[in-house]
N, C-alpha and C positions, 0 to 999 in steps of 0.2 A: 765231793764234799761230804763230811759228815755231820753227825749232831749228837750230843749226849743227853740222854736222859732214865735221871735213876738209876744212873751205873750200867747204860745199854748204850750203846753204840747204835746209830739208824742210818741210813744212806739216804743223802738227799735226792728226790726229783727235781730238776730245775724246768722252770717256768721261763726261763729267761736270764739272762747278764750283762750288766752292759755299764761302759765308764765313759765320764762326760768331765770333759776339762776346755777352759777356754782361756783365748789370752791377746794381746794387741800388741801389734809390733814386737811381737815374740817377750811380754811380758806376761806372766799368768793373769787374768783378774777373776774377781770373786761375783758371788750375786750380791745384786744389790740389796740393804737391808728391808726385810717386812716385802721383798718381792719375792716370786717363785717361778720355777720354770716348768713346765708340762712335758714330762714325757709319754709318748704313746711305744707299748714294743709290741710287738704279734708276734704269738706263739703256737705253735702246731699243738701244743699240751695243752686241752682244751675242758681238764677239769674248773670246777670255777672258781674254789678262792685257793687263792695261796699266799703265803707271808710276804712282808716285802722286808730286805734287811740289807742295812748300810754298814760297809765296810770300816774300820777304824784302819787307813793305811799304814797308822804307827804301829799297833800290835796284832793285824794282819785278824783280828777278829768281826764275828756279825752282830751288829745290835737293831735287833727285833724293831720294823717301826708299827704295820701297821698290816691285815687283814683284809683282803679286798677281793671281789668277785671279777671277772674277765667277761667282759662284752663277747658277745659271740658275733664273728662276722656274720652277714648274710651269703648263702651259697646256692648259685642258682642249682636247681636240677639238672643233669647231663645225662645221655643216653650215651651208651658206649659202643664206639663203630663196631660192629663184628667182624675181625679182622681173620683170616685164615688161617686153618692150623699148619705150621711151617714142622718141614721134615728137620732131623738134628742130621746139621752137616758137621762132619769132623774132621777136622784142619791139623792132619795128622799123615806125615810120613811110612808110606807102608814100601816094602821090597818086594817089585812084581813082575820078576826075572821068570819065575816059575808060573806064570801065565801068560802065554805068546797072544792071546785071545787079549791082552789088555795093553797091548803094544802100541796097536796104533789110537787108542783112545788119549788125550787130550787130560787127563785128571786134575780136578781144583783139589777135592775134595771125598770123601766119603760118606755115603748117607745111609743108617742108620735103620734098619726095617722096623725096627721097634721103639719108642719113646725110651728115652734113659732118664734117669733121675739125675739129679744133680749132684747127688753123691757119685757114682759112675761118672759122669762128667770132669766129675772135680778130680777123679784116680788116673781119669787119661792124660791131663794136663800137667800132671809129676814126671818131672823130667826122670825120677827112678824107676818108673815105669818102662815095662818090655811089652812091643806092643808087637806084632806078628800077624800077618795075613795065610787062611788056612783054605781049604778046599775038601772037607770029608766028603762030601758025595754031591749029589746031581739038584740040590738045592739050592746049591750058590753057595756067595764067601761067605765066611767066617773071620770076622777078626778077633784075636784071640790077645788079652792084656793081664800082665804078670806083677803085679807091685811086689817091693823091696821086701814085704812081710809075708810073700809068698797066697797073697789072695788073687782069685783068677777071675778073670771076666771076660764073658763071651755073645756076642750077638752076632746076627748077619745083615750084613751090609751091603751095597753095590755102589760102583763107580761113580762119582757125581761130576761130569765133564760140563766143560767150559759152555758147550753149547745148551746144555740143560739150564745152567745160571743166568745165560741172557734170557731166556725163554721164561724163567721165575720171574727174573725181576722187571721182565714187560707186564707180566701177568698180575703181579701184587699191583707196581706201580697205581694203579687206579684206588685201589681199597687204599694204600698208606697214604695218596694223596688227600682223600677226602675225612680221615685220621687225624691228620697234622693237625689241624685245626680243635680238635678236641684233647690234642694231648699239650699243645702250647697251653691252651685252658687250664688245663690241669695244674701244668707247671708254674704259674703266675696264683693260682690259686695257694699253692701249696707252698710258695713264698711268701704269700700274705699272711701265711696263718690262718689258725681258723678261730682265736678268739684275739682281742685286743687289754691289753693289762695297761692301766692309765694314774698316774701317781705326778703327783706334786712335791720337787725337792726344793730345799733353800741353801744348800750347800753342794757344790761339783764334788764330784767322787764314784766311788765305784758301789754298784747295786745289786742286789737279785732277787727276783721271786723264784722262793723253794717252799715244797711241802715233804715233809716225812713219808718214804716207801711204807705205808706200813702193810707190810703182809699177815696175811691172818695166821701164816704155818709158818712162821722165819724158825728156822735151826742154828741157834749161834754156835761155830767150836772153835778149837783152839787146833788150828792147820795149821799144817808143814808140809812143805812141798819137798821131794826126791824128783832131780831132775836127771835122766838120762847119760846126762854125759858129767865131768866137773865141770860148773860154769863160776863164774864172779856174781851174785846175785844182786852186786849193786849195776849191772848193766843189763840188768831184765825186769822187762816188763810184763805181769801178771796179770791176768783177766779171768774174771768171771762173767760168763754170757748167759741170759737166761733170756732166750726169745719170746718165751709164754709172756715175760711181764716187760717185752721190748728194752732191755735195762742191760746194761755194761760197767761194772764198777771194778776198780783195779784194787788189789790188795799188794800188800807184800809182799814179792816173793821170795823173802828168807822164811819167812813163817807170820800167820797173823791171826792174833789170839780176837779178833773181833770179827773171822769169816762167819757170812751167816748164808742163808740159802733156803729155798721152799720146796723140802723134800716132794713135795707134792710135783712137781712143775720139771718141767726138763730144763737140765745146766748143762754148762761142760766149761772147762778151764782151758787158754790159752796162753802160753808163756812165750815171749816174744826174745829169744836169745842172741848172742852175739852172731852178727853177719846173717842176722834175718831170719834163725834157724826158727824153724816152730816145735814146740814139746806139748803135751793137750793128755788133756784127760776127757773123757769120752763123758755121756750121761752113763752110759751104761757104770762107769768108773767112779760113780756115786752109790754104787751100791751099798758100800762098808758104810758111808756118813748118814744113810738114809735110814741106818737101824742105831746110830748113838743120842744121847740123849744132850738137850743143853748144857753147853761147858765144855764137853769130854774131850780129848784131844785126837784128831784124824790125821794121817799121812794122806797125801793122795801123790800117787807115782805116777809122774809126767811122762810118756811115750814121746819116741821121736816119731813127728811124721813125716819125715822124709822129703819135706818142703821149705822152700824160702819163699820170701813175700816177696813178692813185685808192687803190689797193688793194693788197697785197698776191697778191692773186691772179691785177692784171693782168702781174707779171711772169711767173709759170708760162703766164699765155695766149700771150704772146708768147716765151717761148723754145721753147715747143713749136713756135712758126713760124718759127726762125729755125734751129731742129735738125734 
């Protein structure tokens, strides 16, 4: 959602959404006159006022009702189980013809002698990735991984067999039992929300509480996106992600003279292309935006990364590599 003001374009945070209609024996009815209905919503956005504004369903616009501060749930204190540091196992095919020594071993898995990042993480899980099991000397293995872009990564690792995995997962068992119980907590907490927004309507229809992003550094230009390959730009989806201010807002992507951004802050652009492809602009890829001044107009050149989306969660894999 957006907002105008003064010929500035702002990006809404929401507080919340939500449409209420009713009806008897599948006829609509209304509220009754000089009565009202109470809604409560909980929101994990847990600043304290924010606007509340009703939709006009005819002309799809917001009219402003009223200003309100948010109850703040009570949240008991929790201690956090201290759970054990787990080795990174990688669930990755290796060819281990050229070690007779690992013939008769049982393999799930491979484990990782050194912590990986999530970036590295996120490089092995690209199916364009060449990944190779090495042996230079009396150390142990080496797995060695080659992305499409010709970037190499190497760590050493050892065998993680079947019988090592029962033997883990007797061993935690105890710790994540007595866990579960603080992490259901968690979870039920963090569906409640952690403030309560409470408003009195007289009419069904659709609502929201929003407050203006307003950043203290916004950059507005006038961008145009180059994408990698030809694509149809009315079948792509464009993002801007900026983790420092937890915010994802979508632009245009044929071009959008109302992109803004907080030089300050680490961003990176994802364009969601036909049959899942992904194209991205790095932080680092802000470089040229981060020296123009209000107005001026930016290209930013979308890179292929060499990935499709499965999931939801492979786009947090890869913007943590791309931030």
């Amino acid at each position: 959602m957006k907002y105008d003001s003064a010929g500035v374009q702002h990006d809404l945070v929401s507080g919340g959404m939500f449409t209420i209609h009713a009806s008897q024996k599948g006829k609509p009815v209304e509220i009754a006159p000089k009565k009202k209905v109470e809604v409560n919503i909980a929101s994990i956005q847990d600043t304290p006022c924010y606007n509340f504004y009703e939709m006009d369903e005819q002309s799809g616009t917001w009219t402003y009702e009223t200003t309100k501060e948010g109850t703040p749930i009570e949240q008991e204190e929790k201690t956090e189980a201290v759970v054990p540091s787990q080795p990174d196992i990688l669930d990755v095919t290796l060819n281990t013809k050229a070690f007779p020594e690992l013939a008769k071993l049982d393999i799930v898995g491979w484990e990782a002698k050194r912590s990986l990042s999530d970036g590295e993480k996120a490089v092995l899980k690209r199916g364009s990735t060449r990944i190779r099991l090495t042996k230079t000397d009396s150390l142990g293995l080496t797995l060695e991984a080659k992305t499409a872009a010709d970037q190499t990564l190497s760590f050493p690792v050892e065998p993680y067999t079947l019988d090592q995995a029962m033997k883990d997962s007797k061993d935690n068992k105890k710790v994540l039992d007595q866990s579960l119980a603080e992490v259901e907590a968690y979870a039920k907490e963090l569906a409640a929300g952690r403030v309560i927004r409470s408003i009195a309507i007289d009419n069904f229809g659709t609502y929201n509480w929003d407050i203006v992003n307003k950043r203290e550094n916004s950059r507005r230009l006038m961008a145009k996106f180059k994408y990698p390959e030809k694509v149809n730009t009315n079948l792509v989806s464009l993002y801007l992600l900026s983790p420092d201010e937890n915010a994802i807002v979508r632009y245009n992507p044929e071009g959008d003279d109302k992109f803004s951004f907080d030089p300050k802050l680490k961003n990176c652009i994802i364009a969601i292309l036909p049959g899942n492809k992904v194209a991205s602009v790095s932080n680092q890829g802000f470089s040229k935006a981060r020296t123009l001044k209000n107005g001026q107009a930016c290209e930013f050149v979308l890179k292929d990364s060499g990935i499709k989306l499965k999931s939801a969660q492979d786009i947090m894999n890869y913007m943590n590599e791309l931030i």
